[in-house]
MIFI-823470 format. One record per residue (C-alpha): residue number from 0; z, y, x; residue in three letters; chain. Coordinates in steps of 0.25 Angstrom, whole numbers. Layout:
> NUM  Z  Y  X  Ala  A
...
//
This chain:
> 0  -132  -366  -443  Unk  A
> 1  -143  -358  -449  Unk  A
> 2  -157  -353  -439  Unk  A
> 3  -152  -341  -435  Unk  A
> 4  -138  -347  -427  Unk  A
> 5  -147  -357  -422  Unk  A
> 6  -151  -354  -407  Unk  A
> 7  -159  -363  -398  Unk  A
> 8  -157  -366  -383  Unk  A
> 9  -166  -358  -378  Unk  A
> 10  -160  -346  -386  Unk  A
> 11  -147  -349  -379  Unk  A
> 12  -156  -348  -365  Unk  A
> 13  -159  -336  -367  Unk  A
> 14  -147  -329  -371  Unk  A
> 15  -139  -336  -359  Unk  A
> 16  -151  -331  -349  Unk  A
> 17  -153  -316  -354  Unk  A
> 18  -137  -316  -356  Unk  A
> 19  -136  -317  -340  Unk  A
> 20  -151  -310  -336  Unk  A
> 21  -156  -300  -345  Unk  A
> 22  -147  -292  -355  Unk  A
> 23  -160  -283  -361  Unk  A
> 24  -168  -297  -363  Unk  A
> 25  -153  -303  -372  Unk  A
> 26  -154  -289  -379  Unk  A
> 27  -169  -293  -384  Unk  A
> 28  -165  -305  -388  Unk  A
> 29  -154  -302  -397  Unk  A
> 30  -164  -291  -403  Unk  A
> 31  -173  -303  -408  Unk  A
> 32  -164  -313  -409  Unk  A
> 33  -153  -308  -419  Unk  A
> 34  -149  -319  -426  Unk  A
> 35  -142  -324  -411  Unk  A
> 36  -131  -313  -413  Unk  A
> 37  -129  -312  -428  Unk  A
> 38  -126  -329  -426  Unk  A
> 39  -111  -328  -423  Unk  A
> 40  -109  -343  -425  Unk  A
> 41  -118  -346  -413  Unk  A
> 42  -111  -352  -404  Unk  A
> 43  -118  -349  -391  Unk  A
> 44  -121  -333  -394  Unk  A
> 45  -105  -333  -397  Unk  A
> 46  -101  -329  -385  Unk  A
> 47  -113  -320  -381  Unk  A
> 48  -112  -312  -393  Unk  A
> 49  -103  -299  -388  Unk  A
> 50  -111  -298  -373  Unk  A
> 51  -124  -299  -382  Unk  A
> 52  -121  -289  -392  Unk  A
> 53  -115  -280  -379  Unk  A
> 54  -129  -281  -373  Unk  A
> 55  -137  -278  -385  Unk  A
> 56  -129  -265  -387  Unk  A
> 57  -129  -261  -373  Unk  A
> 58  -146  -264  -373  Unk  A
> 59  -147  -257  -386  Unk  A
> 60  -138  -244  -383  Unk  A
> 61  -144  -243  -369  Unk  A
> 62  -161  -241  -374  Unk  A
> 63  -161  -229  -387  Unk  A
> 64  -176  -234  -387  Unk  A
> 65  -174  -248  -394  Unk  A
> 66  -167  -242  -406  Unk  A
> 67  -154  -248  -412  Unk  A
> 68  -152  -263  -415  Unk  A
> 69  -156  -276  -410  Unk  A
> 70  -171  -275  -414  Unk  A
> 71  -174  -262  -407  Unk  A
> 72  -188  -261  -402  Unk  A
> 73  -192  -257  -387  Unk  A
> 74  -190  -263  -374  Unk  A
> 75  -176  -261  -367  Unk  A
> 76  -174  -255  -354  Unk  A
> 77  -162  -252  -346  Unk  A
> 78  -158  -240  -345  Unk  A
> 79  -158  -239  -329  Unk  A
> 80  -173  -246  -329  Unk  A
> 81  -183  -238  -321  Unk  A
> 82  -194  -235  -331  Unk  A
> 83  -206  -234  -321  Unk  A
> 84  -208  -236  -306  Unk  A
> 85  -207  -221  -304  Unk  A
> 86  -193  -220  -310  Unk  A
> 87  -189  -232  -301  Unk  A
> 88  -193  -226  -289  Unk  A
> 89  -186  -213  -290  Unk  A
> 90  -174  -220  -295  Unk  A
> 91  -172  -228  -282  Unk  A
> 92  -164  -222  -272  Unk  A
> 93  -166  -220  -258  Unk  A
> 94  -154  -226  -249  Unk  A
> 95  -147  -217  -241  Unk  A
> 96  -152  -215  -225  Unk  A
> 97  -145  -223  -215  Unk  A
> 98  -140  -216  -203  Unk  A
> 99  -145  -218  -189  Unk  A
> 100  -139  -231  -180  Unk  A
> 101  -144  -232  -168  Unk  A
> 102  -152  -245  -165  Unk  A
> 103  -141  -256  -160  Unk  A
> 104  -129  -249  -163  Unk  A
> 105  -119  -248  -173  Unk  A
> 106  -112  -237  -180  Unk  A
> 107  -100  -239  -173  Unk  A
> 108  -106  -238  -160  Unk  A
> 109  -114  -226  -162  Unk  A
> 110  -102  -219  -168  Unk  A
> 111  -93  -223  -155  Unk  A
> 112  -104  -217  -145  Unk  A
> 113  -104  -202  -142  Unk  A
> 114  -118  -201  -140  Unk  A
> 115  -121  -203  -155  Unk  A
> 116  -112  -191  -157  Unk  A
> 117  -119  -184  -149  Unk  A
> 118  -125  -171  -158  Unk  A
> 119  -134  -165  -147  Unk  A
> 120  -144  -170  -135  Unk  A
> 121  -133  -164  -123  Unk  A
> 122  -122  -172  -131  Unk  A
> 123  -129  -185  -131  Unk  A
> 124  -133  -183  -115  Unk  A
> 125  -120  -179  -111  Unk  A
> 126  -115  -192  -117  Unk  A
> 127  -124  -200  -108  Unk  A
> 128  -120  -191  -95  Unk  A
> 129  -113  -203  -85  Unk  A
> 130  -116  -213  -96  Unk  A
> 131  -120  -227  -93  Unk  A
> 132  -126  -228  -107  Unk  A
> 133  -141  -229  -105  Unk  A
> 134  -141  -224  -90  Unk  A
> 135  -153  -230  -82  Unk  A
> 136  -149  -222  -69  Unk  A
> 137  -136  -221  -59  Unk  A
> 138  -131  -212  -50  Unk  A
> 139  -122  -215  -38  Unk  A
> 140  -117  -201  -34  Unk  A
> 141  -108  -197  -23  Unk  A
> 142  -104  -200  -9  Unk  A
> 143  -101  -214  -7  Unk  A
> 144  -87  -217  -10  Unk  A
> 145  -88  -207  -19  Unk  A
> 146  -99  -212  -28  Unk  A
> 147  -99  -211  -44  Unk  A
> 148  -112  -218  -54  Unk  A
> 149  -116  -211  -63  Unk  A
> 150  -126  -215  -75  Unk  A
> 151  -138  -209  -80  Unk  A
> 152  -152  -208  -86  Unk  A
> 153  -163  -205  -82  Unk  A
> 154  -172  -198  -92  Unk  A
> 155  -159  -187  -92  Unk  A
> 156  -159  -185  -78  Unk  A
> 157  -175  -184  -76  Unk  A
> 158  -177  -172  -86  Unk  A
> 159  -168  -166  -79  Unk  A
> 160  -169  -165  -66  Unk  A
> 161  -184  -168  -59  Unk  A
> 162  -176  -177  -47  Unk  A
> 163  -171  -186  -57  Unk  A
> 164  -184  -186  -62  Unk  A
> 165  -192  -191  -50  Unk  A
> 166  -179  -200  -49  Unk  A
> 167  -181  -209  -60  Unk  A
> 168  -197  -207  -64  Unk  A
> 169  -204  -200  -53  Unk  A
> 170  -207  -205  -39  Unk  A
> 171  -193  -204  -36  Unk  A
> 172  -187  -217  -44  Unk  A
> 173  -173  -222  -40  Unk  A
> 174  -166  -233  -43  Unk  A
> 175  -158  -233  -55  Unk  A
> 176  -145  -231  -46  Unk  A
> 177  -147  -218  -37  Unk  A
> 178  -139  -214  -26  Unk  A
> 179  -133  -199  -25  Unk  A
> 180  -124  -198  -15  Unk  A
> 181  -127  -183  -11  Unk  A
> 182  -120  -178  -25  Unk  A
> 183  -107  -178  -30  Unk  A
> 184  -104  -186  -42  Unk  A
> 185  -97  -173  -51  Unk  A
> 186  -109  -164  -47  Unk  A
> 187  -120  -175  -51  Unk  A
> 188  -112  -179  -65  Unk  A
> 189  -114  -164  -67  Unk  A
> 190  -128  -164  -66  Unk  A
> 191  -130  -176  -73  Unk  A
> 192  -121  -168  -85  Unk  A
> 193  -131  -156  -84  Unk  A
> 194  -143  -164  -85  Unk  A
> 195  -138  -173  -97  Unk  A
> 196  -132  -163  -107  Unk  A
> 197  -137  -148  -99  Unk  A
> 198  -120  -146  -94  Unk  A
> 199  -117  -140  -81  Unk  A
> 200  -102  -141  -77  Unk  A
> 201  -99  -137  -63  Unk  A
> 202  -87  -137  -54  Unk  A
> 203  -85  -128  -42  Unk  A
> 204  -82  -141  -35  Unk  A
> 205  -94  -147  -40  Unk  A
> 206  -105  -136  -41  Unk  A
> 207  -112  -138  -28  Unk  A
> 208  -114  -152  -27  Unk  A
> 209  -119  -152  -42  Unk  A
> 210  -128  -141  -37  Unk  A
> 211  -132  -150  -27  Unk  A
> 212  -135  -160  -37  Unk  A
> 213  -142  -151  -45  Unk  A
> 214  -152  -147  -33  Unk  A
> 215  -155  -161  -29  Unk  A
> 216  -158  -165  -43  Unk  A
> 217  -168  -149  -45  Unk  A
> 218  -158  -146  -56  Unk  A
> 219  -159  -131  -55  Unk  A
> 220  -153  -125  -69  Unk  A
> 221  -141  -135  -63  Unk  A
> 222  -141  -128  -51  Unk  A
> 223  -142  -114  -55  Unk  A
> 224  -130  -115  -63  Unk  A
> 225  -122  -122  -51  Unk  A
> 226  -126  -111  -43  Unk  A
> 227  -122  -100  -54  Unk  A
> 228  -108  -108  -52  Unk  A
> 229  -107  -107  -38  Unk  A
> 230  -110  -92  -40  Unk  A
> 231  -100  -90  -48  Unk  A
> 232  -90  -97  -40  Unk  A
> 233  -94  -92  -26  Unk  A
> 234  -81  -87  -18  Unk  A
> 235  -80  -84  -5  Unk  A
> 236  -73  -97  -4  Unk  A
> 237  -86  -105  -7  Unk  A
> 238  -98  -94  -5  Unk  A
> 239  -100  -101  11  Unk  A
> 240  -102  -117  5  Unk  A
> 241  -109  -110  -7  Unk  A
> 242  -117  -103  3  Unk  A
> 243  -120  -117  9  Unk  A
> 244  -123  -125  -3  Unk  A
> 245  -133  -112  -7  Unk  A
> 246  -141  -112  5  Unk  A
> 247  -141  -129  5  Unk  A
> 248  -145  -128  -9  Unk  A
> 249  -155  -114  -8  Unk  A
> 250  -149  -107  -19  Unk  A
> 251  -150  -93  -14  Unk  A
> 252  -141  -85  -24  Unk  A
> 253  -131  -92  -21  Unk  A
> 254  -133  -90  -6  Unk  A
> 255  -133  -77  -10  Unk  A
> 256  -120  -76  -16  Unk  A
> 257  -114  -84  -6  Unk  A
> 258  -117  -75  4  Unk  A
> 259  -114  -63  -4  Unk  A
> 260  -98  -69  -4  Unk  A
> 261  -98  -74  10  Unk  A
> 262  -101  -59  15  Unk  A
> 263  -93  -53  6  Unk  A
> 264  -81  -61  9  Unk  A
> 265  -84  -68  21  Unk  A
> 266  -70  -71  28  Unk  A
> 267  -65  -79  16  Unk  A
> 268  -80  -87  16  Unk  A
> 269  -78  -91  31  Unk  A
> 270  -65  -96  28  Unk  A
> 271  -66  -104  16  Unk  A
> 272  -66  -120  13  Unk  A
> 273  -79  -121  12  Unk  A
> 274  -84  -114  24  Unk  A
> 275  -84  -126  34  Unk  A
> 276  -93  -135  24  Unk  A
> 277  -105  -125  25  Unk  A
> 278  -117  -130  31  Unk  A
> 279  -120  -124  47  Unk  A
> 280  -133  -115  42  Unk  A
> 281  -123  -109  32  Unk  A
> 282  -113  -107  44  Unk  A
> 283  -124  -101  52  Unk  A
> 284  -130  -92  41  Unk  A
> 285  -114  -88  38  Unk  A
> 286  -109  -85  51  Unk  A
> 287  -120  -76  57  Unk  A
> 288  -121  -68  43  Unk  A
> 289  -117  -52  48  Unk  A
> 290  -113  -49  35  Unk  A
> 291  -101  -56  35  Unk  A
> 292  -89  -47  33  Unk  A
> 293  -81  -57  43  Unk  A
> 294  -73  -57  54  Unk  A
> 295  -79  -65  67  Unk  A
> 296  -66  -74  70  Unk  A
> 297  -69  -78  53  Unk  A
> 298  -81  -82  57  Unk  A
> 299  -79  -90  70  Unk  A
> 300  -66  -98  62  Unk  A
> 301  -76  -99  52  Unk  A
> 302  -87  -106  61  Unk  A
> 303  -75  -115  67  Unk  A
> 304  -71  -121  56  Unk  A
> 305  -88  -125  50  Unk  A
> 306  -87  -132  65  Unk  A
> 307  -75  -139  65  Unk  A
> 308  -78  -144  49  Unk  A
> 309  -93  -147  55  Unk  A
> 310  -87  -154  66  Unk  A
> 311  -78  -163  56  Unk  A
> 312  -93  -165  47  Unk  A
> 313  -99  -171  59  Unk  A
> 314  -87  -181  61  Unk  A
> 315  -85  -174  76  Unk  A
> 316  -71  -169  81  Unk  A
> 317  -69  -153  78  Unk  A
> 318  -67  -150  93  Unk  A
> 319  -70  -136  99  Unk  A
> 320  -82  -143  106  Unk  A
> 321  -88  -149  92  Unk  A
> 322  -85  -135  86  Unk  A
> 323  -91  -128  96  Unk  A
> 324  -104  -137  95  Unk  A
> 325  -105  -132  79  Unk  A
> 326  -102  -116  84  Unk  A
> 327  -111  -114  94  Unk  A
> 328  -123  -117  85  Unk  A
> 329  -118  -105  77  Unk  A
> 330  -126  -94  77  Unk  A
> 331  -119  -83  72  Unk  A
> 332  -116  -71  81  Unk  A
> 333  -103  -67  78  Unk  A
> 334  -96  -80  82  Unk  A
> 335  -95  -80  97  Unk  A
> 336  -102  -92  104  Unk  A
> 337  -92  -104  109  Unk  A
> 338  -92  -108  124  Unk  A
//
């Protein structure tokens, strides 16, 4: 075997290592080192012969600068090499953003809970109306026996009305359960929904004690528009408990209106419902008014009937003497005085 098919160890190294490492340092090699691929006899090289001769092509086809053949001058570079620092910068690209996650929750919670759904602030308040979710306050409304708890916050509550306000971090601070028993629960949840997400629904069932509510807690806009309703729905049927509640709560357009229906139609105002459940000062101020168009005896059966309801308010038998008790403190000059 002549010099040229005769290859050392350390030839055979480093085919076998730039083989598996570096096909640009193998295509260097075969450039000075010819003779290794002209010897087909070499047993070793035999196998590598087609991937060698594969890589040289591919090395020589991809760089036009080296020129054609095996001893092409110039250094080789792959094609998709950066070729200074600026080119490398501007080719790396940025990852795309990750959308928000809220801080200890996954995306399958956030997707399940409507406040994330929410696309505007009243939305995302309304959510929490009568929601234990983060509430740091409590309500116990109602009469007992009658009571319902309802959930709320604090921060919500206190910018908007200046009651809640002193409540929670004025000189009024309560405890974190509060007692209301003077409100009815429908007309309190309706003021809790005005002052979270800016709604007002009211009921003719439910107006006067949500303007109750909205008095004691100095809610006025919340008011007004209870009184607007009451306005609106004022009959004859109601005008004398309206006229009550106007004077209770010192709303004087409605007492104005109120009276303007009791005069007008003042037989059908005595004799309503709602006539007995008028306080005695409205009694007074109603039956000594000389404007009513209104027979006496309308007027006596009238004051009858506040007594003997009166007398049943007071936990005392409706008797003529317990009747008489309530009507000689009348002072109204068309109803004859009892002996």
């Amino acid at each position: 075997m002549d010099n040229g098919s005769q290859t050392s160890p350390s030839s055979k190294q480093v085919c076998k290592r730039t083989q598996y490492e570096d096909p640009f340092a193998l295509h260097s090699l075969l450039s000075t080192s010819g003779s290794l691929l002209d010897s087909e006899n070499s047993l070793f090289l035999g196998p590598l012969m087609p991937p060698l001769r594969s890589i040289e092509d591919q090395c020589e086809g991809s760089n036009p600068r080296t020129g054609s053949g095996r001893g092409g001058g110039g250094i080789l570079q792959p094609s998709s090499a950066p070729t200074s620092p600026q080119h490398r910068h501007n080719s790396v690209t940025s990852p795309p953003p990750l959308s928000p996650v809220p801080l200890g929750a996954s995306v399958a919670s956030t997707s399940s809970d409507p406040n994330f759904h929410a696309t505007s602030l009243r939305e995302r308040n309304a959510a929490m109306l009568n929601n234990e979710l983060m509430a740091d306050v409590h309500f116990v409304v109602g009469q007992p026996g009658s009571t319902q708890r309802i959930p709320a916050h604090k921060y919500v509550l206190a910018v908007g009305s200046s009651v809640f306000y002193a409540m929670f971090y004025g000189g009024l601070k309560s405890e974190e359960e509060v007692q209301v028993p003077d409100v009815e629960p429908s007309a309190f949840l309706t003021l809790l929904r005005y002052l979270y997400c800016d709604e007002i629904r009211l009921e003719p069932d439910t107006v006067l004690a949500t303007l109750y509510a909205a008095k004691k807690y100095l809610v006025p806009h919340l008011a007004q528009q209870c009184v607007k309703f009451l306005e609106v729905s004022l009959t004859a049927r109601n005008a004398c408990l309206l006229l009550s509640q106007s004077r209770l709560f010192e709303e004087p357009e409605l007492m104005t209106r109120c009276w303007e229906v009791i005069d007008a139609q003042a037989e059908m105002a005595l004799q309503s419902d709602g006539f007995v459940d008028i306080d005695f000062p409205t009694l007074t101020s109603v039956l000594s008014r000389e404007t009513l168009n209104c027979r006496e005896i309308i007027l006596f059966d009238a004051a009858l009937s506040w007594a003997e309801a009166e007398c049943i308010r007071q936990e005392l038998e409706p008797t003529a003497e317990n009747k008489r008790k309530y009507l000689n403190q009348l002072s109204s000059s068309r109803i004859p005085t009892s002996s």
